[in-house]
N, C-alpha and C positions, 0 to 999 in steps of 0.2 A: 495639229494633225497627228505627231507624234503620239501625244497622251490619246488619241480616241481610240486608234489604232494599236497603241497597248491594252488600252481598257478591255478593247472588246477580243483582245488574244484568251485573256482570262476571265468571261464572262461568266458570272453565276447563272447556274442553271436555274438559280432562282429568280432573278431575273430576265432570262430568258420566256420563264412559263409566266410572268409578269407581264411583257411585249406582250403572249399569245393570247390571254384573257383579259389582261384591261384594253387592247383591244378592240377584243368584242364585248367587251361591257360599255365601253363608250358608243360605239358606234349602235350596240343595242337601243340606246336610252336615246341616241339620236334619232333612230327609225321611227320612236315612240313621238316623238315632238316635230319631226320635218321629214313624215315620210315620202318618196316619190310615187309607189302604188298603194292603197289602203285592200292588203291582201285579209281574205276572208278564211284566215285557218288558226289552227291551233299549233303558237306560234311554240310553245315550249317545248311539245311534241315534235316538231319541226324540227328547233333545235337543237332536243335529244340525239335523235335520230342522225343528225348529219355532225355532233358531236361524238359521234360511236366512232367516226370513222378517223377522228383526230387518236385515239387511243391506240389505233392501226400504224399511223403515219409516227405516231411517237416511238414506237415498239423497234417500225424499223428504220428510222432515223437514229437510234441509239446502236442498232444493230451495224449498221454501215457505219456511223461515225469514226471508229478506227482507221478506216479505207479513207476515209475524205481527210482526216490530221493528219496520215502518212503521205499522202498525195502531197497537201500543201507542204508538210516541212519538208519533203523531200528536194519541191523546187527552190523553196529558199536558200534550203542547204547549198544547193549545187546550183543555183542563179540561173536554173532552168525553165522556160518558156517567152514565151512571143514577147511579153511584157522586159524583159532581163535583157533582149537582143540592144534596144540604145539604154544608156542615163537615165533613168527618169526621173524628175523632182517625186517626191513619196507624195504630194498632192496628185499630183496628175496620175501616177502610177494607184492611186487610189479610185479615180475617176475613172480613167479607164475601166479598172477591175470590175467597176459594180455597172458599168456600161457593159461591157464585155461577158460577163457570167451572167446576168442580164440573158443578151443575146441565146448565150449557149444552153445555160441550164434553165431557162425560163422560155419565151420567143420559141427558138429552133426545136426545141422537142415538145413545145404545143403543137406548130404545127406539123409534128412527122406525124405526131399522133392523129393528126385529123385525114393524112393521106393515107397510112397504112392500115389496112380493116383491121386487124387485129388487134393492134396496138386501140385504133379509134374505140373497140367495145368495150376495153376499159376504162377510157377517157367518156365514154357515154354517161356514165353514171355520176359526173359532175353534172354535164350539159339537163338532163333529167330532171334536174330541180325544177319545179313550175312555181317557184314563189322564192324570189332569188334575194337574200336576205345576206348578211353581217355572215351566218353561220355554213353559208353555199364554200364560200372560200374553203372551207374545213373537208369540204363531202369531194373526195380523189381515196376512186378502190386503193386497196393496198397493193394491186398491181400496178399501178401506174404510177406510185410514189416512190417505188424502186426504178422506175423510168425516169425520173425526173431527176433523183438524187443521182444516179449512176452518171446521167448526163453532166449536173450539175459538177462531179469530182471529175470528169473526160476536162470541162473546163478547167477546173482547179489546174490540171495537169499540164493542157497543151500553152495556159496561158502563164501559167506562174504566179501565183496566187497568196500571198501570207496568210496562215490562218486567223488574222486580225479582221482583214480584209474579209477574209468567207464568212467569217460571224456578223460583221456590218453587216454584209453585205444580205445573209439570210435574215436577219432582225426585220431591215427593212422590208423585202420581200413580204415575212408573214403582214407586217402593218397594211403595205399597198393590198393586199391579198380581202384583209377587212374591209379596207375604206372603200376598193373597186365592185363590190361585193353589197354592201351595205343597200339598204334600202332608204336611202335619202336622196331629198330633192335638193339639187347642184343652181345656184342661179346659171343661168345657160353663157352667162356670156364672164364668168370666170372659169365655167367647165371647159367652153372652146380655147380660152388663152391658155389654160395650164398645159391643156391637151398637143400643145405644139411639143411641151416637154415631158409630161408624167403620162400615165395612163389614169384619168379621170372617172368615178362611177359613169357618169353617163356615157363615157365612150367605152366602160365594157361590157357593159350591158345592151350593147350593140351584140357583141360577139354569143350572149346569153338568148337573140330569140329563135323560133324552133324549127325554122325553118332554112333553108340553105337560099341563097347564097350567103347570107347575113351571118349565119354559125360560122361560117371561113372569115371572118374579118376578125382586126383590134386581138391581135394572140398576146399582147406584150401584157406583163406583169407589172415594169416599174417605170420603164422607160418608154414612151407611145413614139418616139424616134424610130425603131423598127419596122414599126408596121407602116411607117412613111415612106423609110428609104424601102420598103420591098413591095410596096404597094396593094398590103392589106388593110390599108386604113380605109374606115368606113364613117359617117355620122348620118344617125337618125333619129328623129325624133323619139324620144324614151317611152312617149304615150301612146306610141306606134305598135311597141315592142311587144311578142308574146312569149312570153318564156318556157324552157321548154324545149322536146326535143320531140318530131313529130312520129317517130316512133313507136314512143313510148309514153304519153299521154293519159294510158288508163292510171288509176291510182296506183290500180293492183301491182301496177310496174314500176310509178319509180316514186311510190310511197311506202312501201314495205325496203324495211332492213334486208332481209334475208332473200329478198329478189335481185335489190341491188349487188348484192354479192356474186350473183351466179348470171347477171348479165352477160357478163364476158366470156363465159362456157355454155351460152346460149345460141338457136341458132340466129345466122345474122339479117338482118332485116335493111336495105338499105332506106338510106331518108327520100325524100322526095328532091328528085333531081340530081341522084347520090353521082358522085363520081365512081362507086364500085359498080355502074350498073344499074341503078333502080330507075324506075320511068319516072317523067314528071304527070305529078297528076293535071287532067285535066282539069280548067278553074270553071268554078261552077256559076 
């Protein structure tokens, strides 16, 4: 445990960008041979486009990175947060960590983002994708990936965090982020056992259809333990599923780059059934 958690204190950034693109080049090549939907678009276009928005998140993932390596070394230095209050074996104090940031920087600011309007119109233009693929994972405004990272160092902080630890800890995340993402067919009854502990494609692509109540379920990233103990776990059949977000459904909205961008200075529209307000529509 020792050596993993050295390793990844000093991880190459080449390696790093390795994690993020073989990835999605495996999980690609898997869509191609065991897909779950047989989506009728143009898939490189696709993943052009919601690759534009990895370029954004790298910009300012390096911009904040200073903020999130002073945070961690700071609590190791000075044996500060939640984690430092007993002993812990560095196994366990590892587990926790990726349980626990988990929780904070993943889990808890999906869903503020889905209660607070503001915050939800930037998180919109994930939800938006209507052909949810290996490369959906990638498509978060650049507003919202300073919500998530910000959150993400709040954890580093309150919990006490090694920066060995935050690097696992992120590695893993982008993997889950492909595989939950991914457009592959899951045999059902390995997707339900995993799903007692990981977050499985098929259970989050529950949280991907376009309609609410269903949008409000399955928020966790790595650990689908969350959304158990707080009681947004959801399962439905995958073949059920419409992806999507029922506001924004025309292409013009959330198949253009440059729309996507200015959703969130747009005015707001709630979904059907919204909690800000919107009626439910009558079923026809």
């Amino acid at each position: 445990m020792d050596a993993l958690i050295n390793y990844f204190e000093t991880i190459p950034t080449a390696v790093r960008a390795l994690i993020l693109m073989g990835g999605i080049f495996v999980f690609w090549v898997m869509e191609g041979v065991i897909p779950l939907k047989d989506f009728q678009y143009r898939k490189v276009r696709h993943a052009g486009m919601n690759l534009m928005f990895t370029l954004f998140t790298t910009v300012i993932g390096f911009g904040l990175a200073g903020v999130l390596y002073f945070a961690s070394s700071w609590t190791a230095k000075h044996s500060f947060g939640l984690l430092y209050l007993v002993d812990l074996p560095l196994w366990v104090h590892v587990i926790a960590a990726l349980l626990l940031l988990d929780l904070i920087g993943a889990w808890l600011i999906h869903w503020v983002e889905h209660k607070v309007r503001w915050m939800w119109k930037f998180h919109l233009v994930h939800h938006s994708d209507t052909t949810v693929d290996v490369t959906t994972g990638l498509r978060h405004h650049p507003g919202e990936t300073v919500f998530r990272i910000l959150f993400t160092i709040a954890g580093v902080f309150v919990l006490g965090v090694p920066i060995g630890m935050v690097m696992l800890y992120q590695s893993l995340s982008v993997l889950f982020a492909h595989l939950t993402h991914a457009n592959i067919a899951m045999p059902d009854r390995l997707d339900i056992a995993l799903s007692w502990v990981f977050v499985t494609p098929n259970m989050h692509k529950v949280h991907h259809h376009y309609q609410q109540p269903l949008t409000d379920t399955n928020y966790g990233n790595i650990f689908a333990v969350w959304d158990r103990v707080f009681g947004t776990y959801a399962r439905v059949d995958p073949g059920e599923l419409v992806y999507g977000i029922d506001t924004h459904m025309n292409p013009e909205e959330h198949d253009r780059a440059g729309n996507l961008l200015k959703i969130p200075f747009q005015a707001y529209r709630p979904p059907t059934g919204s909690k800000f307000g919107g009626k439910e529509k009558e079923k026809e």
